[in-house]
C-alpha positions in Angstrom: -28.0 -13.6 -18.4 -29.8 -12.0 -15.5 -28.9 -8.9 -14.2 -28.6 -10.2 -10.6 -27.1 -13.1 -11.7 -24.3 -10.7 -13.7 -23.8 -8.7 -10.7 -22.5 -11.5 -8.5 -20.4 -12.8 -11.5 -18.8 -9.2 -11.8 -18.4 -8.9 -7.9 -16.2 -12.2 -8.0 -14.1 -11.3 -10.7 -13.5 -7.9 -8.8 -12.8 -9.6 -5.7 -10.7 -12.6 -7.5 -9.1 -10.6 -10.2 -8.5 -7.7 -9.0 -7.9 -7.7 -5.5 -10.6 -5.2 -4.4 -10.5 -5.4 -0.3 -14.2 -6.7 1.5 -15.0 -3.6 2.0 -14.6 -1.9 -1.6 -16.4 -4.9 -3.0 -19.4 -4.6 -0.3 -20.0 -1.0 -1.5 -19.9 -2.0 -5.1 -22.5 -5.0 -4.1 -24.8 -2.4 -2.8 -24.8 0.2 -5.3 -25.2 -2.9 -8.3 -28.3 -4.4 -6.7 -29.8 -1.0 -5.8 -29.1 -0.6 -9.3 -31.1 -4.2 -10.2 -34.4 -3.3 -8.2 -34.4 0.0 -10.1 -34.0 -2.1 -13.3 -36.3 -4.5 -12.4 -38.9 -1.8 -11.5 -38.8 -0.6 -15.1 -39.0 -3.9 -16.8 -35.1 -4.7 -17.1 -34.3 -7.7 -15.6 -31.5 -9.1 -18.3 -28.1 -7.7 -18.5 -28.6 -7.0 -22.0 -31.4 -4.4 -21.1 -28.5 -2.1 -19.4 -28.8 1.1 -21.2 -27.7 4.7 -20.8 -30.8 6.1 -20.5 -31.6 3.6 -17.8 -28.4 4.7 -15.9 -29.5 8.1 -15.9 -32.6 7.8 -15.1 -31.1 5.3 -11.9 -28.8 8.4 -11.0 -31.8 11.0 -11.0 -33.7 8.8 -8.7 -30.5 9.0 -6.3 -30.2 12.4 -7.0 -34.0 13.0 -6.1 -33.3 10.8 -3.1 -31.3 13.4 -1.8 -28.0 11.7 -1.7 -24.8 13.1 -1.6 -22.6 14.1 -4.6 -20.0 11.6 -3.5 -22.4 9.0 -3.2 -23.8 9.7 -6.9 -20.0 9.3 -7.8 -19.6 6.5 -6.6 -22.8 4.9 -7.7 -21.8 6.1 -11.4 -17.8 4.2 -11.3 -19.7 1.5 -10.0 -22.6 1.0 -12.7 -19.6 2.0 -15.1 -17.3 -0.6 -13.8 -20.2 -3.2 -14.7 -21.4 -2.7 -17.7 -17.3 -2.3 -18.8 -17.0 -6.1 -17.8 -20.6 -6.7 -19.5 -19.2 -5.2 -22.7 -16.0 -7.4 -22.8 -18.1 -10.3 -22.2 -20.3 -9.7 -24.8 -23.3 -9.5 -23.0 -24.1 -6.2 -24.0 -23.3 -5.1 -27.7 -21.5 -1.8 -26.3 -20.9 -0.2 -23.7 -23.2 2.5 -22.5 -21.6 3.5 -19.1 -18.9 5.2 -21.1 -21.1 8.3 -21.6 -22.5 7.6 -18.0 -21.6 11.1 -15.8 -22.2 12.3 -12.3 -21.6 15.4 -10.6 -18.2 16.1 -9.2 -18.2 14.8 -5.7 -17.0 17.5 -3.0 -14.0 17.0 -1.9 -13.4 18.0 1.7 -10.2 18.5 3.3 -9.8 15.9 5.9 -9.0 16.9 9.2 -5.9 17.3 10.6 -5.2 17.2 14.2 -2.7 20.0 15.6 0.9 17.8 16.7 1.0 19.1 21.0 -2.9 18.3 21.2 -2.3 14.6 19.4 1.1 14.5 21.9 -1.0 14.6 25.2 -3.3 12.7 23.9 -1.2 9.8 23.4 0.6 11.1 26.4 -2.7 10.5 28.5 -3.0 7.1 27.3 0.4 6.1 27.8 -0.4 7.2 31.6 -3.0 5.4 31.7 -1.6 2.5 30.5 1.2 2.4 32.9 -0.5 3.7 35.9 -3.3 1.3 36.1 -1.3 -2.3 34.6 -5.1 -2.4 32.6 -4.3 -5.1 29.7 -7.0 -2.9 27.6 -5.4 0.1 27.9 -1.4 -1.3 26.8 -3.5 -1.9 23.7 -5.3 1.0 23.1 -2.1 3.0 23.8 -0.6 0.3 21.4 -3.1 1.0 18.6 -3.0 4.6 19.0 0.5 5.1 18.8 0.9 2.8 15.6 -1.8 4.4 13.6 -0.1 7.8 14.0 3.4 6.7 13.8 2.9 4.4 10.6 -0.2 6.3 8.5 -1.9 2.8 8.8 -5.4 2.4 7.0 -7.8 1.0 10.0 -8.2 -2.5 7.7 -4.3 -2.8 7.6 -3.5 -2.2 11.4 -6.2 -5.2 12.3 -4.8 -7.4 9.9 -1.3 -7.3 11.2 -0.1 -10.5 12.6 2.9 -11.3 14.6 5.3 -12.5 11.7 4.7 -9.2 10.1 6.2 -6.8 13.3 10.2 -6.4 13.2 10.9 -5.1 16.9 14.5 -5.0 16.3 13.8 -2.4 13.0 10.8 -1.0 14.3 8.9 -1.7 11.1 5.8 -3.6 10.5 4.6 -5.0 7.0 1.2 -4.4 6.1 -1.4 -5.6 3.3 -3.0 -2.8 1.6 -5.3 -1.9 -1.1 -5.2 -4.0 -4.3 -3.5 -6.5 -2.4 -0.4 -4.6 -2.4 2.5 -5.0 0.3 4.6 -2.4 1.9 6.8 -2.1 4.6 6.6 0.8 6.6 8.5 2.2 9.9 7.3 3.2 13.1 8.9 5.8 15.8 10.8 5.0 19.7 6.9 6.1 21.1 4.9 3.3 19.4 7.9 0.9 19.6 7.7 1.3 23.6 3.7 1.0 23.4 4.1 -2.1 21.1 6.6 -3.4 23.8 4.5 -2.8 26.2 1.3 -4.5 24.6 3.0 -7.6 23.4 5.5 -8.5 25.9 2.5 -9.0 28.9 -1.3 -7.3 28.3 -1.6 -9.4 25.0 -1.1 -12.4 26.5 -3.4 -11.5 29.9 -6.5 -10.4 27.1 -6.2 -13.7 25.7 -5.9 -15.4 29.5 -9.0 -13.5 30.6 -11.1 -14.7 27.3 -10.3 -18.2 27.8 -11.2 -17.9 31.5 -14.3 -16.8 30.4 -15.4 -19.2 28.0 -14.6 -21.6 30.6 -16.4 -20.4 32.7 -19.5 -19.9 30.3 -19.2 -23.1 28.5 -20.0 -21.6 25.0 -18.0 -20.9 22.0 -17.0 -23.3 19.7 -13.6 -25.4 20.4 -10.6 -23.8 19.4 -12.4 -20.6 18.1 -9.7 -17.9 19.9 -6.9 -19.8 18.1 -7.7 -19.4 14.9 -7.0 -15.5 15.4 -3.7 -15.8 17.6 -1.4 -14.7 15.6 -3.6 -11.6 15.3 -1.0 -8.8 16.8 -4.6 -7.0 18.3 -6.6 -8.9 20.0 -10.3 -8.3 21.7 -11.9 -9.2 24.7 -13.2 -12.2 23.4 -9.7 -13.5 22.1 -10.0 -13.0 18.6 -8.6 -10.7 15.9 -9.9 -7.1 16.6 -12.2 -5.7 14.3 -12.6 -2.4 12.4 -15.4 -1.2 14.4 -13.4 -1.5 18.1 -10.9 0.8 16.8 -13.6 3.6 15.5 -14.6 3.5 18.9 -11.2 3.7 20.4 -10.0 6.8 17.9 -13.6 8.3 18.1 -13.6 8.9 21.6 -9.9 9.7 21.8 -10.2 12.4 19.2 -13.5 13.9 20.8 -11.6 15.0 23.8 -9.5 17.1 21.0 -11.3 20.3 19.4 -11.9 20.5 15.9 -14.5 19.3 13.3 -14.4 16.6 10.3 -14.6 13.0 10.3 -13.3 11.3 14.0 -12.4 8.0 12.5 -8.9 6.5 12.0 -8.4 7.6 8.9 -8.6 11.4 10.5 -4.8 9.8 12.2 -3.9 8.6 8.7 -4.9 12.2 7.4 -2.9 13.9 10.2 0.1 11.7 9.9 0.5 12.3 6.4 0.1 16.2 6.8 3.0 16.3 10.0 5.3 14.8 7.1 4.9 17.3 4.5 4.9 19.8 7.1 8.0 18.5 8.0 9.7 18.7 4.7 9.4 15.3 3.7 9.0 14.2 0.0 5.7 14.0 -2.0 6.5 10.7 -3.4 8.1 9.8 -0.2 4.9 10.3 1.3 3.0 8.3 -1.2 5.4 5.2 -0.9 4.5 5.4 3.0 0.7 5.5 2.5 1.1 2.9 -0.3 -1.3 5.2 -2.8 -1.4 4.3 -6.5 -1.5 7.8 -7.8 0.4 10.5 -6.7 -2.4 13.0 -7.1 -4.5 11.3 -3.9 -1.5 11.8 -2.1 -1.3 15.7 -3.3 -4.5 16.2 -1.1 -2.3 16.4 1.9 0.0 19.3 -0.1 -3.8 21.2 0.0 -4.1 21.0 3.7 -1.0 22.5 4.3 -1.7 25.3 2.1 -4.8 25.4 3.9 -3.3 25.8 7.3 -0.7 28.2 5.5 -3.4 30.1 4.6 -5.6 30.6 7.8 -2.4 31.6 9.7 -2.0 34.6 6.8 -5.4 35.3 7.9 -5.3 35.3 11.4 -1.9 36.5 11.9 -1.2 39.1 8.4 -2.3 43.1 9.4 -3.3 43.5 6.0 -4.7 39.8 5.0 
């Protein structure tokens, strides 16, 4: 079997099999055909021709490339993950990925935002929300306030529909990784922003896009209502993507000082934190965040030793 031809086999039986989200299987698909051109290049275009030498030489390349540790990680589980499923299959005689190694990647402490600056934050868009009557902004204030109160991966809070809020219990169920449900709460603030959002600037976002492909004539028949049960919606009337919502937390989070990533996830990071900080349980925690392993949830337990830590320095005479 060709190697390409293997690597979209494997990448369906991830997807199918194993429930790997769009996104994890993307990254796989572009380490594995990086991977095939380098093959290719030295003369190994069948599956069978997959060797650890080979690997290692494709990981030096990176390495000489200049990418990151992390990304070298993650290029190894990938090529490992492959030639794994190539060994089961019986398309290579055995498996050479098992001896495959990478450096450890670095693993940086995700930032955390202190608790009064995320308050007026939230506070300010709340105001904003409710001062101007701006449809755009209920939502924002909305989002904002759910990804803080529920520790929601960006992927999960876009794909919420409708069905899957409870109002009355202020809880919202939500598709994770693996394909893996859980049901997790949300606080009186985000409950009031939700309220806010979905009792009248949903439904004038949606008017607005339809008034606008009227008056455009384009778009294709019925293309807003595919995504109407979509709990947050764009301008355009359809299910909100993943890169609307960098935007929105990017730009939120820039008016706050610190350093480290500005995505979503930094919401999801600080979320998690405020709960430990708070005395809440480790596994608790992990239930909430719906993580497999307990130890990716212990990362959280590092940052508040972290923080524990700088206030011994800053604050100790003899630190």
């Amino acid at each position: 079997m060709r190697l390409d031809a293997a690597i979209d086999d494997y990448l369906g039986h991830v997807r199918a099999e194993r429930g790997y989200s769009e996104h994890t299987v993307a990254a796989y698909r572009s380490d594995l055909v990086d991977l095939a051109g380098f093959a290719e290049s030295h003369g190994a275009v069948e599956a069978g021709d997959l060797d650890l030498a080979l690997l290692r030489d494709w990981l030096w390349a990176a390495t000489e490339r200049g990418l990151a540790r992390s990304s070298i990680a993650r290029r190894a589980a990938s090529a490992r993950g492959l030639t794994a499923w190539l060994a089961r299959r019986g398309e290579l005689p055995a498996d050479p990925g098992v001896r495959l190694r990478a450096p450890r990647a670095q693993r940086a402490l995700p930032r955390v935002v202190a608790a009064p600056a995320l308050g007026d934050a939230l506070a300010a868009l709340e105001t904003r929300a409710v001062e101007t009557g701006d449809p755009i902004a209920a939502r924002d204030s909305a989002i904002a306030e759910l990804l803080y109160a529920s520790a929601l991966r960006v992927s999960e809070l876009v794909g919420i529909d409708r069905d899957r809020l409870d109002r009355r219990r202020r809880t919202v169920r939500v598709l994770g990784k693996g394909s893996k449900e859980r049901v997790v709460p949300y606080g009186a603030p985000a409950a009031r922003a939700l309220d806010r959002y979905l009792d009248v600037a949903r439904a004038e976002i949606l008017a607005a896009a339809d008034e606008r492909r009227a008056a455009a004539r384009a778009g294709a028949p019925g293309s807003a209502g595919a995504s109407t049960e979509a709990v947050f919606v764009g301008v355009r009337g359809g299910r909100m993507g993943t890169r609307s919502v960098y935007r929105l937390v990017a730009g939120l989070l820039a008016e706050i000082p610190g350093t480290g990533p500005s995505g979503p996830h930094a919401f999801r990071h600080t979320a998690a934190t405020h709960l430990l900080d708070g005395g809440a349980d480790l596994r608790a925690v992990q239930e909430f965040l719906g993580h497999a392993s307990l130890g990716t949830t212990q990362i959280y337990t590092h940052v508040s030793a972290e923080r524990l830590k700088e206030s011994y320095r800053t604050a100790h005479p003899r630190a």
